[in-house]
C-alpha positions as CSV (number, residue, x, y, z in Angstrom):
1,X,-12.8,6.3,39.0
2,X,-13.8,3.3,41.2
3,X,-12.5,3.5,45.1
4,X,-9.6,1.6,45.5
5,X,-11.5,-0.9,47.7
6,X,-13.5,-1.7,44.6
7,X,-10.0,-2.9,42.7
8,X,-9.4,-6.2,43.2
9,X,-9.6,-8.0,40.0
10,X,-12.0,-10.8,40.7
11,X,-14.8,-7.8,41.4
12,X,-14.2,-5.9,38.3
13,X,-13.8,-9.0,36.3
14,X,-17.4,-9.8,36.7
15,X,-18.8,-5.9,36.2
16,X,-17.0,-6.3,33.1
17,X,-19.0,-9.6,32.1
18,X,-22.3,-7.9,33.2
19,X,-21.8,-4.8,30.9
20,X,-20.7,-6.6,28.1
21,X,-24.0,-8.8,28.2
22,X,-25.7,-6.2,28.5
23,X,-24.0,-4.5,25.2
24,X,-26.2,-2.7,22.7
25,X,-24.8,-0.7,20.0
26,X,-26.2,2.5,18.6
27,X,-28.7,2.9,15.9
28,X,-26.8,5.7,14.4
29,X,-24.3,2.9,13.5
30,X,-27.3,1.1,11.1
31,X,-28.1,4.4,9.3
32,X,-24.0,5.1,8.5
33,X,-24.5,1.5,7.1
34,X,-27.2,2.3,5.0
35,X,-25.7,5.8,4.1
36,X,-28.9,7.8,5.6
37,X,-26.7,11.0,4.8
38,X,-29.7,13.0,6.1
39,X,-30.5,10.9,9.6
40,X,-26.9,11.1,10.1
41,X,-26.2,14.8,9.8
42,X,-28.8,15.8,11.8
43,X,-28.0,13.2,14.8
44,X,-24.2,14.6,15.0
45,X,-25.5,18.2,15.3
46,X,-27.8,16.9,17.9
47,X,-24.9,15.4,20.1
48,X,-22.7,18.2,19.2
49,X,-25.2,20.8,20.8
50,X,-25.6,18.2,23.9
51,X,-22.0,17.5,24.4
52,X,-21.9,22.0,24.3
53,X,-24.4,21.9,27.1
54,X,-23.1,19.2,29.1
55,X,-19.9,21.2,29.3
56,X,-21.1,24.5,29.7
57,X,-23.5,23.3,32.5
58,X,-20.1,21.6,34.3
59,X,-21.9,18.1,33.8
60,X,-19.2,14.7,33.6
61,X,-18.3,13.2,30.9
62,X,-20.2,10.7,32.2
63,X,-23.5,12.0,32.0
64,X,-23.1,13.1,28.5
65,X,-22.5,9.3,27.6
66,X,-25.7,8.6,29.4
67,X,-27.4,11.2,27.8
68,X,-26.6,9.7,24.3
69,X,-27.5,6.1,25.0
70,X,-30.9,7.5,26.8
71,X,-31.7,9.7,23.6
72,X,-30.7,6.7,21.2
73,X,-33.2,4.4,23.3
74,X,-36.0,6.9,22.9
75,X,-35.1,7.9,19.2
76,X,-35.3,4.1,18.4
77,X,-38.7,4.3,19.5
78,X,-40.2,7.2,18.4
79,X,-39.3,9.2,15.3
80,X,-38.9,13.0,15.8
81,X,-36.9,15.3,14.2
82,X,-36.6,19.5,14.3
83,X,-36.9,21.1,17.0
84,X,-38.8,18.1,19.5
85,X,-35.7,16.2,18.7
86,X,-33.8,19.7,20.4
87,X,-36.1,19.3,22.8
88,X,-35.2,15.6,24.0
89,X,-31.6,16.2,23.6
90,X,-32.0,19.1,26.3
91,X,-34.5,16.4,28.4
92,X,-31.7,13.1,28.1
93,X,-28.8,15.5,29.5
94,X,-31.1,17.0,32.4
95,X,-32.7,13.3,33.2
96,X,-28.5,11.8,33.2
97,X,-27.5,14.5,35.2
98,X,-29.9,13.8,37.8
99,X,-28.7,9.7,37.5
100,X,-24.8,10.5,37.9
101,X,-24.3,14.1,39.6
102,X,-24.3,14.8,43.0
103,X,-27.2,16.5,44.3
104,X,-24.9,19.6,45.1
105,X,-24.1,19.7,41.0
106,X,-27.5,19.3,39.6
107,X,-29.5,23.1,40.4
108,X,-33.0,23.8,39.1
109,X,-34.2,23.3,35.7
110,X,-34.6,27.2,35.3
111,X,-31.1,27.6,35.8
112,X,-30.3,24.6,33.7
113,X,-31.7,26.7,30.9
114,X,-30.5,30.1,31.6
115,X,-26.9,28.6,31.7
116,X,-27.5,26.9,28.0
117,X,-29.3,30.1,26.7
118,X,-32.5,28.0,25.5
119,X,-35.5,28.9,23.8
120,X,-37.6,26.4,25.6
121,X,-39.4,27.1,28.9
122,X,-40.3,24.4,31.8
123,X,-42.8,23.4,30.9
124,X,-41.6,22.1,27.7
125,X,-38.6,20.1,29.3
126,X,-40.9,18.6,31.6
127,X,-43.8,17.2,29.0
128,X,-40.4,15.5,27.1
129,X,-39.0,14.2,30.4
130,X,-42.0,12.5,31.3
131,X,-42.3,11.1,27.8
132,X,-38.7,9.6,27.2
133,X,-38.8,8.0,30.8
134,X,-42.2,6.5,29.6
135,X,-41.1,5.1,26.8
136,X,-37.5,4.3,27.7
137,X,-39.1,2.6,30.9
138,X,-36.9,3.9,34.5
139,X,-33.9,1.4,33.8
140,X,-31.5,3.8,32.0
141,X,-28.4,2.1,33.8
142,X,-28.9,-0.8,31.8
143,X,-27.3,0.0,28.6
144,X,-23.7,0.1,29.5
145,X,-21.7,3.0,27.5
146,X,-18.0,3.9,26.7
147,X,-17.3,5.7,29.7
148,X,-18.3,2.5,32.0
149,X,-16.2,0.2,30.1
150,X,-13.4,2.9,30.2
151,X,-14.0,3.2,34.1
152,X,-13.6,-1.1,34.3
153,X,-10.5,-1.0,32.3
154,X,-8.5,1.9,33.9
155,X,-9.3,0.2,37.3
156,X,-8.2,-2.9,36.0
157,X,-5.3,-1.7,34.6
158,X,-4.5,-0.5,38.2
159,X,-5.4,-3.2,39.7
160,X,-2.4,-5.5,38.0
161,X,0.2,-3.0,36.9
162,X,-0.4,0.4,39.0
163,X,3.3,0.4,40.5
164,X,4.6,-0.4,36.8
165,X,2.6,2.0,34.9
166,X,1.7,5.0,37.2
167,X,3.0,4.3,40.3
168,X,1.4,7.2,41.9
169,X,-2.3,8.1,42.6
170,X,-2.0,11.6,41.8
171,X,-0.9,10.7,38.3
172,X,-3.4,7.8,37.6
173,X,-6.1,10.1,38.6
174,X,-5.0,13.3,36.5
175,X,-4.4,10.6,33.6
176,X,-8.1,8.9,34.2
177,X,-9.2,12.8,34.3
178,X,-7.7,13.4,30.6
179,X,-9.6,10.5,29.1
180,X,-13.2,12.0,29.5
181,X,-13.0,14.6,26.8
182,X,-11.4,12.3,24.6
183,X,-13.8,9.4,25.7
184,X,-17.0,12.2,24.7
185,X,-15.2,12.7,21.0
186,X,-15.7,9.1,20.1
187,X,-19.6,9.8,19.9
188,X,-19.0,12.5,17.9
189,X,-16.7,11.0,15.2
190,X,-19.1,8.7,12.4
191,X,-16.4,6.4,10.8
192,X,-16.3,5.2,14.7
193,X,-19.7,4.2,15.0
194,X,-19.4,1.2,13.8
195,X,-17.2,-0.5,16.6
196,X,-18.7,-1.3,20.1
197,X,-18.8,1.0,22.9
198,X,-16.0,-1.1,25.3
199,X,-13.6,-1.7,21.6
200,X,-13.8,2.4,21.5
201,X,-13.4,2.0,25.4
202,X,-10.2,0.0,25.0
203,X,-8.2,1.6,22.1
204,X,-8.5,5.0,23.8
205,X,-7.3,3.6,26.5
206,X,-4.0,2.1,24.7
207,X,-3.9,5.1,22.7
208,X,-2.9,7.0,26.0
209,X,-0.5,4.1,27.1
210,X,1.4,4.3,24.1
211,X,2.4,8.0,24.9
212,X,3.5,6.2,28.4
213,X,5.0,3.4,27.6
214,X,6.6,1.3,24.7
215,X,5.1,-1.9,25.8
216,X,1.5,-0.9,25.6
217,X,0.3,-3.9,23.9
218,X,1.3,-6.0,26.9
219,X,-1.3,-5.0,28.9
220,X,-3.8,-4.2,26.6
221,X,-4.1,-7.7,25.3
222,X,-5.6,-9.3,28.4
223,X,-8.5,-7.2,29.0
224,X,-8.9,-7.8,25.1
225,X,-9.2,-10.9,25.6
226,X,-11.3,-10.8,28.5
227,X,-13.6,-8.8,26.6
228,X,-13.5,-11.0,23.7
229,X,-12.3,-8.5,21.3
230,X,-9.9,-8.9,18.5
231,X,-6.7,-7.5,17.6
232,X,-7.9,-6.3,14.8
233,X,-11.0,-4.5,15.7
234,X,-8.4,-2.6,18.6
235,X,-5.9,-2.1,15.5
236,X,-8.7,-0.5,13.1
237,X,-10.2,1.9,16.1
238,X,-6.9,2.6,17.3
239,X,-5.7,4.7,13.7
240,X,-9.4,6.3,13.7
241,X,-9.0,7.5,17.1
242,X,-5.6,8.4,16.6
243,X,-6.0,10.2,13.2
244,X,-9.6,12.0,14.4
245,X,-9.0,12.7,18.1
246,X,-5.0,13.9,17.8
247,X,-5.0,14.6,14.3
248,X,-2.5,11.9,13.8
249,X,-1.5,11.6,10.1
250,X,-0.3,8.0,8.8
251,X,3.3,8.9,7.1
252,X,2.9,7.8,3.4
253,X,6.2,5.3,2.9
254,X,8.2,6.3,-0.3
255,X,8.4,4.0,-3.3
256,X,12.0,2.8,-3.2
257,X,13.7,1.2,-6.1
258,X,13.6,-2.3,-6.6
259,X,16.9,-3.4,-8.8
260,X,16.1,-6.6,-8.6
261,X,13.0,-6.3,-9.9
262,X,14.2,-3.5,-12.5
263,X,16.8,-6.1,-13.8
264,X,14.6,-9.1,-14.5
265,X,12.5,-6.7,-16.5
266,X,15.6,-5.0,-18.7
267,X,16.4,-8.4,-19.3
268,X,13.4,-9.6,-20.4
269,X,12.9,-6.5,-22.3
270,X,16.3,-7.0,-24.1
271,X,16.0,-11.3,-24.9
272,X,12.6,-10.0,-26.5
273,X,14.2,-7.4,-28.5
274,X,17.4,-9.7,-29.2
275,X,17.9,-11.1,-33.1
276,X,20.2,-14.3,-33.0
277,X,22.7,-14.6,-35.6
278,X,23.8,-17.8,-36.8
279,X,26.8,-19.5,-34.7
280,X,30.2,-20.4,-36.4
281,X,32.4,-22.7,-35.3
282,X,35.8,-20.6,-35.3
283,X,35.4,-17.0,-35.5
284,X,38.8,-16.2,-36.8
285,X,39.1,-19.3,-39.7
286,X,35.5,-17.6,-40.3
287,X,37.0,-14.3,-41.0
288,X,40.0,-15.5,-42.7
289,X,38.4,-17.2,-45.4
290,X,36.1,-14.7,-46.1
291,X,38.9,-12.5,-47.3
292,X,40.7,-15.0,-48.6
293,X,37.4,-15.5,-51.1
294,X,37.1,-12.2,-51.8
295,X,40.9,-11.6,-52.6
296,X,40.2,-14.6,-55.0
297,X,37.4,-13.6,-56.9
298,X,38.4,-9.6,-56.8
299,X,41.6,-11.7,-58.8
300,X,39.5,-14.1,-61.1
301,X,37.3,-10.6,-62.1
302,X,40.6,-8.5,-63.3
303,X,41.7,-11.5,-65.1
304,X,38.6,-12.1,-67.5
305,X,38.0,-8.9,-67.9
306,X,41.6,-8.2,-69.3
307,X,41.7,-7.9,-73.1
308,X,43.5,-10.7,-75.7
309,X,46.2,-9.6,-78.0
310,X,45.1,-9.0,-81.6
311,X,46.4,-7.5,-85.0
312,X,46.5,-3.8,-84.9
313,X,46.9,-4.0,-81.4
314,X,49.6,-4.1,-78.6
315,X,50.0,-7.9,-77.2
316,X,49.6,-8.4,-73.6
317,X,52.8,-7.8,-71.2
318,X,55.0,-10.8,-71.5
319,X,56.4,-12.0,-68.3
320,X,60.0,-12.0,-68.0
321,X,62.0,-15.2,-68.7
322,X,64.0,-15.1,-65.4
323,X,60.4,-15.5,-64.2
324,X,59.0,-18.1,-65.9
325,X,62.8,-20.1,-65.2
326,X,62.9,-19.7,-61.3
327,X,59.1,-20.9,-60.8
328,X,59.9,-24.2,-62.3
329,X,56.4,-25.2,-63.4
330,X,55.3,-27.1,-66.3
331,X,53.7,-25.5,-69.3
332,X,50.2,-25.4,-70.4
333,X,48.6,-25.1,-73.7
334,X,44.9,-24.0,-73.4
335,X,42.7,-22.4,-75.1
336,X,41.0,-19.5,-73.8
337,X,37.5,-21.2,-73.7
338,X,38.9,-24.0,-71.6
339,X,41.0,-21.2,-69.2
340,X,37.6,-19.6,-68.7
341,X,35.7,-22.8,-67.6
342,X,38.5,-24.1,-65.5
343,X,38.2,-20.5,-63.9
344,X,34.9,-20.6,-63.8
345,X,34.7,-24.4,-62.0
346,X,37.7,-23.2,-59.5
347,X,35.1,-20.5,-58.6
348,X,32.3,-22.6,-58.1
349,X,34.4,-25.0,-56.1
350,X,35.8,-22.6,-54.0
351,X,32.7,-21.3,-53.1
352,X,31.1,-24.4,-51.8
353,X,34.4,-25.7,-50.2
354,X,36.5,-24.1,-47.5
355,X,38.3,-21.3,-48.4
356,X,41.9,-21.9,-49.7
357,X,45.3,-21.6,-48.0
358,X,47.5,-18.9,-49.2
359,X,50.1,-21.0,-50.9
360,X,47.7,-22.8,-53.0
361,X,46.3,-19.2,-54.2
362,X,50.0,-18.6,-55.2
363,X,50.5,-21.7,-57.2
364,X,47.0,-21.0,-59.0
365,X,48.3,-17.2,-59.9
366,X,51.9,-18.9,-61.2
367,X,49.9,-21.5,-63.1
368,X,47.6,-18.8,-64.5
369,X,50.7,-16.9,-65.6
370,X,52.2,-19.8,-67.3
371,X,49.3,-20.2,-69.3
372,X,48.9,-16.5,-70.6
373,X,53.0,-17.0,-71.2
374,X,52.2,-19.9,-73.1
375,X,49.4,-18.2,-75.2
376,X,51.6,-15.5,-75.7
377,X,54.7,-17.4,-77.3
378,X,51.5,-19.5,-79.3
379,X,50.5,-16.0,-81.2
């Protein structure tokens, strides 16, 4: 972390525009592009081994960052593989620590490789030192990484807000400490190689305000846009970090029910399904003359089918004469022919017409009664 003489925010504005034109991603982020499975695999068990020796060896977090931009420059050159590309992993971390640590840190190179148990001998460590700084040239400060955009951010962060946020040094510093490690997973996680070192830089670091502080967002979004990064690059890196660094799982929401929705469809489902009947006009006449109609012709049926008096036979019932006397209707003399067509054309009628009232069914059954009265008296 930078001195606090180096945080006013004028000084660290213009770092921050140096390193990001000085910005280079990693080639390992073209090969996950062109799914080099292969390239891939092998690179992450390379880092993996140098991150092992950078720890074991008490190195910063720092110098493994270096490390992995040096050994990216010099694989980008020069193809290796097996056990030479071992061999300048071992070589980046030893030239970085000699960059960043303090004389008092870095001890001889025999002891470098008694402490990391290797299988390769001076000698060997020296030929591939001399040959990455010849072709990586002696300017290996000039590819920024993660951890000095992560350095420029914190301090600016401190600069503005340090009574709001921290308040103390003794907690900024112990918080600054924490985000190393993390900061030295972000090289080893592939789904984040795709995003810039100071994007990775900047979502770890609101990552860790979030746990602080509700309101993480307002301070995050001016160094974003300082940096020139959108919201949704920080978004996108933000649930990677959060789901690969601190195993964060993103809750699944349940599939609630939707009446609305579930209506409209039984509706539809039921107009489809729907057979219209025809529409009457009154319901209840409707009804009414159905019955009367069937009454009618249930009446007309019994009537014709009812058998004429004849010799040898017994003669139809005769009505009574007190009947015949209170009805006070006119006799008719008809023949049975013309009884069944007049039948026969009431029928007809009736059916095409309304259906009849009740009292004009009554006066047809007194008239039909007359006339079977009449026949009767006739024989």
């Amino acid at each position: 972390m930078l001195d606090k003489k180096c945080r006013s925010p004028s000084h660290l504005g213009q770092m921050l525009k140096q390193k990001l034109a000085d910005e280079v991603p990693l080639r390992v982020s073209s090969w996950v592009e062109q799914e080099r499975e292969e390239a891939v695999e092998e690179w992450y068990k390379t880092l993996s081994h140098m991150r092992q020796v950078n720890t074991q060896t008490g190195y910063q977090p720092d110098t493994f960052a270096l490390s992995v931009h040096v050994l990216d420059n010099f694989t980008g050159l020069m193809k290796i593989h097996g056990k030479y590309l071992k061999c300048a992993s071992m070589a980046s971390v030893y030239i970085s620590s000699k960059v960043l640590e303090e004389k008092e840190s870095v001890r001889g190179l025999e002891h470098f490789l008694q402490s990391n148990s290797s299988k390769f001998v001076s000698s060997d460590i020296v030929r591939m030192e001399g040959i990455i700084l010849e072709k990586v040239g002696w300017e290996l400060l000039a590819r920024p990484t993660a951890a000095n955009f992560l350095e420029i951010y914190f301090n600016l962060l401190c600069a503005n807000h340090f009574e709001k946020v921290f308040g103390s040094d003794s907690l900024a510093y112990s918080i600054y400490r924490s985000l190393g490690p993390q900061m030295e997973m972000t090289y080893l996680e592939p789904s984040l190689q795709k995003f810039r070192a100071s994007v990775k830089a900047l979502a770890l670091l609101s990552c860790t305000l979030e746990k602080i502080t509700s309101a993480w967002f307002l301070y995050i979004d001016p160094l974003a846009r300082m940096s020139d990064i959108s919201k949704q690059e920080i978004l996108e890196s933000r649930e990677l970090i959060k789901c690969h660094l601190f195993g964060y799982v993103k809750p699944v929401k349940p599939k609630l029910n939707r009446p609305r929705r579930y209506a409209r469809k039984a509706s539809k489902l039921s107009l489809s399904s729907l057979q219209l009947t025809t529409i009457t006009e009154n319901p209840i006449e409707h009804d009414n003359s159905c019955q009367q109609q069937e009454e009618l012709e249930e009446w007309v049926r019994k009537r014709l089918s009812k058998p004429k008096g004849t010799v040898g036979q017994s003669l139809v019932r005769k009505p009574s004469v007190k009947r015949l006397q209170s009805s006070g209707a006119r006799k008719m003399s008809l023949t049975s022919e013309s009884v069944q067509r007049v039948q026969q054309s009431k029928l007809t009628s009736n059916r095409k017409r309304s259906a009849p009232t009740m009292e004009s069914v009554a006066l047809a059954k007194v008239r039909n009664l007359q006339t079977d009265s009449a026949m009767d008296i006739d024989c």
